[in-house]
Every structure is written in C-alpha cells, then in structure tokens.
N, C-alpha and C positions, 0 to 999 in steps of 0.2 A: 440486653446483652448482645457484644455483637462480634463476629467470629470473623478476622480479617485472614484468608492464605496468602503465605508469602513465599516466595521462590526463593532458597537460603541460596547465598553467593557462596560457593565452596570453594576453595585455592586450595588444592592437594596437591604435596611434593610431592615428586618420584621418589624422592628419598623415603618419604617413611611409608611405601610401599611392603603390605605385611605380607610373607613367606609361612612355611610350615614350622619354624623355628623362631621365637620374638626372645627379645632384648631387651634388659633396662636398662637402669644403671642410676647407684647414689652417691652420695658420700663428694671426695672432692677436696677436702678442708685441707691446709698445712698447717701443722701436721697433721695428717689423720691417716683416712682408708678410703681406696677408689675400690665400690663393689659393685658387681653384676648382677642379675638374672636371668637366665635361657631358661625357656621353657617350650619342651617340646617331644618327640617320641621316645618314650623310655629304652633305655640302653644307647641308644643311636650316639656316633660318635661325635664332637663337638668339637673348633678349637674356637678360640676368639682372639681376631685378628684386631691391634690397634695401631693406629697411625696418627700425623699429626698435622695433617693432610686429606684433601679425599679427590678422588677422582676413578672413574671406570676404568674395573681391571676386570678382565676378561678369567675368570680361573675354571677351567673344567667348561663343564654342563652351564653355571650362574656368572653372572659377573658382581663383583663386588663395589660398592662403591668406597672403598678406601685405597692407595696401594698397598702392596707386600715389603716396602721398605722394614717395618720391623718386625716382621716373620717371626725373626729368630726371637725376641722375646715370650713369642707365645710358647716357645718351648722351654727358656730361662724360667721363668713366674709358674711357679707349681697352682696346677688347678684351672690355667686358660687352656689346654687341651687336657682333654678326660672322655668321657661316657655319662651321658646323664642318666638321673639314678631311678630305683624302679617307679617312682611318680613324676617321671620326665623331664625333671631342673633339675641346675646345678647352680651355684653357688659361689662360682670363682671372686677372687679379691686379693690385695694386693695395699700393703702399706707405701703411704707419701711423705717424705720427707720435707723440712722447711725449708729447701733450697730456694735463694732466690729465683734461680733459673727456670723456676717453674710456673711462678705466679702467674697469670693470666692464658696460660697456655691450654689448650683446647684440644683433648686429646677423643679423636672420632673411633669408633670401634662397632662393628659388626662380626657375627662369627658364622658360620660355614658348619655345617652339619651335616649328619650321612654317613653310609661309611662307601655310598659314592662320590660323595661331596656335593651332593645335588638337587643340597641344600643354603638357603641364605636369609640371615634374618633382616630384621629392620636395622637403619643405622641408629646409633644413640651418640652422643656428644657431650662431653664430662667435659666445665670450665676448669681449672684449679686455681683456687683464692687462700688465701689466708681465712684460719677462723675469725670470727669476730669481725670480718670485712665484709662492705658490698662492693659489687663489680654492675655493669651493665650486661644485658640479657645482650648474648648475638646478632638480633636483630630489636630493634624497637616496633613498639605498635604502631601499624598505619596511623591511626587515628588517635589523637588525645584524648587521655579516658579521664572522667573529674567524678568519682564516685560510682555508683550504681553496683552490681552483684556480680560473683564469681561463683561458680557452682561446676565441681568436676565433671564429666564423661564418661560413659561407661569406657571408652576406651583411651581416657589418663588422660588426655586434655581436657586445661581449662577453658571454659566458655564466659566470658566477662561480656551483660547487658548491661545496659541503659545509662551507660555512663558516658559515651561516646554519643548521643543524640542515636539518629534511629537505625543505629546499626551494630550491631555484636561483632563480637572479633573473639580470634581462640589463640591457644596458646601453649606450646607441645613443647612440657619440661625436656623430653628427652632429647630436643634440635633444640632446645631453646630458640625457637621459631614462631613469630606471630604470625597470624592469616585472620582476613576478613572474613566471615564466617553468617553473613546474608541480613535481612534485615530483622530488626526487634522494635526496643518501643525508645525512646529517649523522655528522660524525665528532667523536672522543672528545678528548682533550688531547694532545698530542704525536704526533698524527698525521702521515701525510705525505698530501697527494693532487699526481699529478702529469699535467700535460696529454701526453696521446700525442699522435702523428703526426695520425691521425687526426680526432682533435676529440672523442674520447673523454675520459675523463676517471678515472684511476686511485684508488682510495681505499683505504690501508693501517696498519693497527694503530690504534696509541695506547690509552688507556689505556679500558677499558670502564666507560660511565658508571652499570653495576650494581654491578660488583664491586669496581673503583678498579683494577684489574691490568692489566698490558701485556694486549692480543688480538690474536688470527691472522687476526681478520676482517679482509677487502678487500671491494670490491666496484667495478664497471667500471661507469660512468655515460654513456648515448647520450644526446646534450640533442636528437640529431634524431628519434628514434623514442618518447624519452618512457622509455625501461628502465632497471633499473638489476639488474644481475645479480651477486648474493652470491657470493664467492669467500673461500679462505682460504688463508695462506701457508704456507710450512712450518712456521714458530714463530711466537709472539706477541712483538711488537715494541712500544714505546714510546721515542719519540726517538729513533729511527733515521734514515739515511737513503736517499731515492731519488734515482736518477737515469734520466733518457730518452738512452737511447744512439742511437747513428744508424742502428743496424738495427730501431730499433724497440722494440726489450725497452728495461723497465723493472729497473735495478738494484737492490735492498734489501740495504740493508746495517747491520750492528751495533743497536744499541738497548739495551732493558734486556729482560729474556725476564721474570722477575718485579722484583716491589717485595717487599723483607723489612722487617722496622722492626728487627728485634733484640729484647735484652731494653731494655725500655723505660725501664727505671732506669739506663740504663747507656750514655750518650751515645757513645761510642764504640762500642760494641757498635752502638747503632741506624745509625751511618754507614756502617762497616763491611759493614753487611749490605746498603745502600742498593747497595755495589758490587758483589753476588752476583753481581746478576742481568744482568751486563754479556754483551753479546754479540760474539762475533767469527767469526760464522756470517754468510754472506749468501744470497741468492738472487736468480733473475731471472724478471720475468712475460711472457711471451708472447700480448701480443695476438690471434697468430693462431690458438691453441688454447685462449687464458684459461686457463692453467694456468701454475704457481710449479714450479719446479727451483731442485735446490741448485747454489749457488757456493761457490769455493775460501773459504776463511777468511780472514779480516783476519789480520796479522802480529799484531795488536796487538786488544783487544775496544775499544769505544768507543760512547757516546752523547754528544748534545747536537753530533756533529758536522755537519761538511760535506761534502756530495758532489756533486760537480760535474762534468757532460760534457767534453769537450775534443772541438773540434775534428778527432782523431786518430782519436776512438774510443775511446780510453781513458777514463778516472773517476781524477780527484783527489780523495780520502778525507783529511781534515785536522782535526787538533784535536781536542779534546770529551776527555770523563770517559773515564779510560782504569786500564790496573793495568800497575806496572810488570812487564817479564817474568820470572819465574822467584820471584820474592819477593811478588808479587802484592801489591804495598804501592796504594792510591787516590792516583790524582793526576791532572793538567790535562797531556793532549800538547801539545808542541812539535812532531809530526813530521805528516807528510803519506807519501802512497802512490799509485802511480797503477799503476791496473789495467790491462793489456794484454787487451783481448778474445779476440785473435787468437794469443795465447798462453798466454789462463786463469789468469794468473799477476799476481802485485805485483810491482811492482820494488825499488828499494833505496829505504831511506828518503829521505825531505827535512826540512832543519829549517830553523827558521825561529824568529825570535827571538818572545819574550812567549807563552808555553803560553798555551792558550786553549779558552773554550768558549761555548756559545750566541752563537757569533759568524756572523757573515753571507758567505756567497760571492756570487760570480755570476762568470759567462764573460765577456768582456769582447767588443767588436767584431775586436779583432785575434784575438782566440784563448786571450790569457792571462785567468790568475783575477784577481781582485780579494778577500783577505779583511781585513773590515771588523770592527773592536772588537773588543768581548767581553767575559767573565769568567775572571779570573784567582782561582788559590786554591790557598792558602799552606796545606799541613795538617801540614807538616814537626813545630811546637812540639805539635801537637795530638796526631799520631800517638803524640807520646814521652807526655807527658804525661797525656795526657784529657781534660784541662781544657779546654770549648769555647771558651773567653773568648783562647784562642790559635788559634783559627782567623782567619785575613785573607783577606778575599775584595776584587777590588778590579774597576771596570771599565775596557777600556784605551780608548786613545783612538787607537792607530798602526793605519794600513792596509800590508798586503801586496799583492806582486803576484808572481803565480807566472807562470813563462814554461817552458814545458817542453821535450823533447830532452836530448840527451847532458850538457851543460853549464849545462842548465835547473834552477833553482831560484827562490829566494823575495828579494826586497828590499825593505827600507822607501822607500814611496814617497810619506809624506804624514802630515800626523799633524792628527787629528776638530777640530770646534771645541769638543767636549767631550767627556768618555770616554761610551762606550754599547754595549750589548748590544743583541740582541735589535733589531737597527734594519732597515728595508725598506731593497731594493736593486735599481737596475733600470739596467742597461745602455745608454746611450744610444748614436745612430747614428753621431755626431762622436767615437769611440773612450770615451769616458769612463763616466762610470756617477753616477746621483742616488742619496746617501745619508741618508735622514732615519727619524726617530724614534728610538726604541731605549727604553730605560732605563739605570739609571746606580747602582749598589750598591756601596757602600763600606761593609763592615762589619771591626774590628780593635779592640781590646782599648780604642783611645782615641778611634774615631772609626766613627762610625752614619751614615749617606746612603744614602738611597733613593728615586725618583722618578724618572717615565716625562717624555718630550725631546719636544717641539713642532720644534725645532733640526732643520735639513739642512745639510750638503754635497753639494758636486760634487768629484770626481777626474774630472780631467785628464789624457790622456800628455803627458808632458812636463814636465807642467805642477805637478802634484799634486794636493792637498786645498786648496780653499777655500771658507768660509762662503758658503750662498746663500741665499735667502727664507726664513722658518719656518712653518711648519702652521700652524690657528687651529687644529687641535685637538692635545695629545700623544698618542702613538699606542704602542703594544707588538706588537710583529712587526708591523707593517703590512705590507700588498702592494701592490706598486708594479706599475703594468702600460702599460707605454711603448706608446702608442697609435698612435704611424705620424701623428699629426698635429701631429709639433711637442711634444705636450705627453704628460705621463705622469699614471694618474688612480692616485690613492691612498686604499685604502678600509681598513676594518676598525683594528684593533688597540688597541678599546677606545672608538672614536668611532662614532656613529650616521652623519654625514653623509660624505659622501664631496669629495675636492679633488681640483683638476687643476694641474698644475705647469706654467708654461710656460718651453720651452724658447726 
C-alpha cells in the first residue's frame, strides 16, 4: 500500500467568503417557493437584500456584493427583515408565480445583520425554472466529467472524483459555481468509485488504460487532506459491482476477471470467450484497515449488473451477463439475490420479468429498489448456429420495483417514455426517483437503432412512470446527484456542461 500527498488546487471566490451570518437558499420552481436560511446570533437583527444583479456596494461598516436597487422589497415580502429567533435562524420565503418573465432569471441575495449592520453573509444565487424542466448550471465544469463519485462536504459543496481523469472538481449549489478542486485519481472504463460514510471516496478496477484488461487496482481518495492512497483488490474486476453497506464496508462484487477475443476468424468463438472471464467471486473493503477480504461467491457469476444497499443491511445483486449453471451456455439474468451480512450468505433467488443488463438501480425513499431499462439479448439462434446476423439485442423500456422480506419480490410498475439503457437515476424525497438519458440499441437480422436519450422520466409510488422535461444535452450513464434544494444537478455522460432539474 502506498500513500501518495497531493497539493489540492483550490480556486476560492471572494464571493462565497463566510461572515458571522450564512445563507442558503431552495426552492425555485414555477410555480412554487423561493426559501432561505440565515443562521446566526440569536435575536440579532437581519434583513436580506435581493437583486438581480451583483456588484460591490459599499453599506456601512461591510460591503455587500449585490446592489440596493430592490431594497424596497425587503420591506414589501413579510419575513426578509425580522430578528432571528432564540436559536439564531430565520426562515424567510416567499411564493413564485408562473410568469413567463421569470423563467431563467437569477436572482442573487445576501443579507446584512446586526443591529450595527456590521454584519454580512455569504452570497447565494437562486436560478427560477419551471418544474419538471432542466436548465444549465451558471457555469459548467472545467473539465468533462464521464462517471466516477460525487460525495458532499462538510461545508455543502459537492466534490466529484475520478470521472475527470486525475483531477476532482467541486461544485457550490449555492453559486452554482464549479472549481477545480486539486488532484485525485482517474479511473479506466467500467469502473466503479463509491462514496463512503465518511466522505472519502472509493476507486475500483475497470479496465487498464495500458493494457485494455480488467485491473485489481483501487485506490481511496480524501478531498480533505488532499491524498489519495493506492490499494488492490483480490482480483481484477471490470463491470462489476459495489455497494456501501451500513457498517461501512464496501461490497465488490462479480465482473469480468479477464477479456479473451477467441480465435478471431471465428465469431462465435470470439463471444464465447468474451464470457471466460466472468466472475462470481466477491470481496469487501474495509475503510478502517484499507484492506479487501474475500466474500462468499455469487450463486451465479455476472457483469454489467446491479448492486444495491437495502435498508436491512442486506445487497440486492440483479441482472447483467451471466452463464447458465451447469451447462455454462452465455446469457442475460432474469434473477436477483440478496446477501445477508449477518449470515455471510445469499438467499433464494428472485425473478423478475425481461432478463437484463446495463440497466439502472437505486434504493428508493421507502426502502425498495427501483430497476430501470436495459439490454435485452437474444443468443438462442446464434448459439445454434454461428451466424451473427441472428443475434437480437434490444432495449427495454419496463421499470421494476423490488420490495424485500419473506413475501418480497419484483413488479412491474411503469413502463419509459422510450426503451434505454444505460440512463441516470436519482432518488427523490417525495418517495419517487428522476429517470433520464440512457441510450437505446436495437440491433436483429431486420432492424439497426442506435442513439444516446436527451428524454426523462419521473416514477412515482403509486403513481408510476411518466414523461417529464428533457435535457438540452443527450447523455450516456449520466450522474444524477439530488441536492437537498428542490432540484437534482446532472453532469457527465458525454456533455461538457452540466443541468439542474427542478423539482
């Protein structure tokens, strides 16, 4: 193991220079509610000044960075001047109507405290969008991000590694403002990085951008100290996957351990071997010693799947490239597995209609999963035959939802507003989950599609799947990262700028 220090690159605005008084701010949507938070000396007086605009204004003792052109609403709007209460916040907010005139408008806001005035907080910066839209973040990220981890800050920026090759960048909901943010680690194609407990930041296999093979490397990412410390798993993984359990550990599970081609005249031969190198070995990482142990085996080997926490402790393992057992013939699961910690062990299968792979999970607010799309593929005429021109690959468009316990299983609960793989998925607070991008691959002996989704959904309990605003950009894996203000920001998966979704 080996402990590399890094000098993080910091780019700090003046603007969001912190005072004895701080600011948030949510909300946003038309129609909806633009809210605040101050938090600061109890009783002390407050107002909060918004503008629509910002530049140095000199007031008293501080200078503000917004003007005073609309003063006067802070005394209009019951609740932007007050006294914060006897645990030092207030609360202020304020209803937005649907007006056109409002849409994309950027309204900046700081507030003044004291009852010298001689105080001033941070700026904060509220876009207004319509619900159910995305807009572009204010600034896009320097650097193209294609995957890797998002993990918050103690102090409310996001920090996004190893998606960007070897350098991290952050990302300050409140400016909606990127900065380069020093260096990390950059990972290979089919990686996994997963955010721990702590705000660390996991990095595992995928394929080595020397040799083109699954790798063992890992490596553990601190965005507070600036480190990033080399580690290796037991095996070399590609497409496999992780999961953050509630003790902490990190799960690894399945992949490919190598890539073979076969002989190369010999199409069947070459796919065949594609599924050598399947794995059904896993292991778990131990933050508190950084070090990898083995786990019990998968019933079953598999890539391209999903692996998902539960609420329980347990990991639901589902889908992806698998070999049937005993015959070892290549094919797409239909079944699921969920791992008991507390007993080291799988349980009995779960099936679940449309076999599938490179499809989407996430845990949902109550507890259950959600799996979204995918790829389906048909090798039945090919296996007899040899003939590629009978391979059917197709992508689906039906969502699942897994609900676990004794009598816990899988039902259809919605069906895409168009089939896609490969799509971002982010959990929202009101039980549901935002589904967009993917791609979309239809290949069979009479019909060729292929092309990356601008296109989202929302799933609802209760409720289901239906169409909701679309991206200005089409995206592949994108990463969806539900911000705690209403909205969800969505970066990578092929686009340089980054959107925020409001909810």
């Amino acid at each position: 193991m080996r402990t590399i220090h890094l000098l993080p690159l910091l780019l700090l605005s003046p603007l969001a220079a912190h005072a004895q008084i701080t600011l948030d701010r949510s909300g946003g949507g038309l129609p909806g509610t633009a809210a605040f938070q101050l938090d600061g000396t109890p009783g002390d007086l407050y107002a909060l000044v918004l503008a629509t605009s910002e530049q140095s204004t000199p007031v008293g003792a501080v200078t503000l960075d917004v003007p005073l052109d609309l003063l006067n609403l802070s005394f209009q709007i019951p609740g932007l001047v007050g006294l914060l209460n006897p645990a030092g916040s207030a609360s202020p907010s304020f209803g937005l109507p649907a007006l056109p005139g409002l849409v994309g408008l950027t309204v900046s806001a700081q507030s003044i405290a004291g009852f010298g005035l001689d105080q001033v907080s941070n700026l904060v910066r509220l876009t207004l969008a319509p619900v159910g839209t995305f807009a572009d973040t204010l600034s896009a990220p320097p650097l193209p991000i294609a995957g890797g981890a998002a993990a918050e800050r103690a102090d409310g920026t996001w920090l996004f590694a190893g998606g960007s090759g070897p350098v991290a960048q952050s990302y300050d909901p409140r400016l909606e403002q990127w900065d380069l943010a020093g260096a990390s680690f950059g990972v290979g194609l089919f990686s996994q990085a997963t955010a721990l407990a702590d705000g660390r930041i996991l990095f595992t296999g995928g394929l080595d951008l020397t040799t083109g093979q699954p790798s063992a490397a890992a490596a553990l990412y601190d965005a507070e100290t600036g480190t990033t410390t080399e580690l290796s798993m037991l095996s070399a993984r590609a497409a496999h996957g992780a999961s953050l359990l509630s003790n902490g550990r990190v799960m690894v599970t399945g992949g490919f351990q190598s890539l073979s081609i076969g002989d190369p005249t010999d199409l069947l031969s070459v796919f065949l071997a594609a599924f050598s190198g399947l794995l059904s070995s896993t292991e778990f990482f131990d933050p508190t010693t950084e070090t990898f142990v083995a786990g019990p085996n998968m019933l079953e080997p598999r890539a391209f799947h999903t692996s998902t926490a539960l609420n329980s402790g347990d990991v639901l393992v589902a889908g992806g490239m698998t070999l049937l057992p005993i015959v070892n013939i290549p094919t797409v699961s239909s079944t699921a597995y969920q791992f008991v910690p507390a007993l080291n062990s799988w349980g009995l299968p779960k099936f679940f209609s449309g076999a599938r792979l490179a499809h989407s999970a996430v845990k949902l607010s109550d507890g259950s999963v959600l799996l979204v799309g995918g790829l389906t593929l048909d090798l039945t005429d090919f296996l007899t035959t040899g003939d590629p021109a009978n391979i059917a690959i197709g992508s689906l468009n039906s969502v699942l939802r897994y609900t676990g316990g004794f009598l816990g299983g899988f039902s259809n609960v919605g069906t895409l507003s168009e089939p896609r793989a490969g799509a971002g998925l982010a959990a929202l607070p009101s039980g549901g989950a935002l589904i967009a991008g993917g791609f979309r691959l239809i290949l069979s002996a009479s019909q060729v599609d292929v092309g990356t989704s601008a296109t989202a959904d929302r799933y609802q309990l209760g409720v289901g799947v239906t169409p909701t605003g679309s991206m200005g950009s089409a995206r592949l894996f994108p990463l969806l990262v539900p911000l705690g203000d209403s909205t969800v920001l969505v970066v990578g998966g092929g686009a340089t700028d980054a959107e925020v979704y409001q909810l």
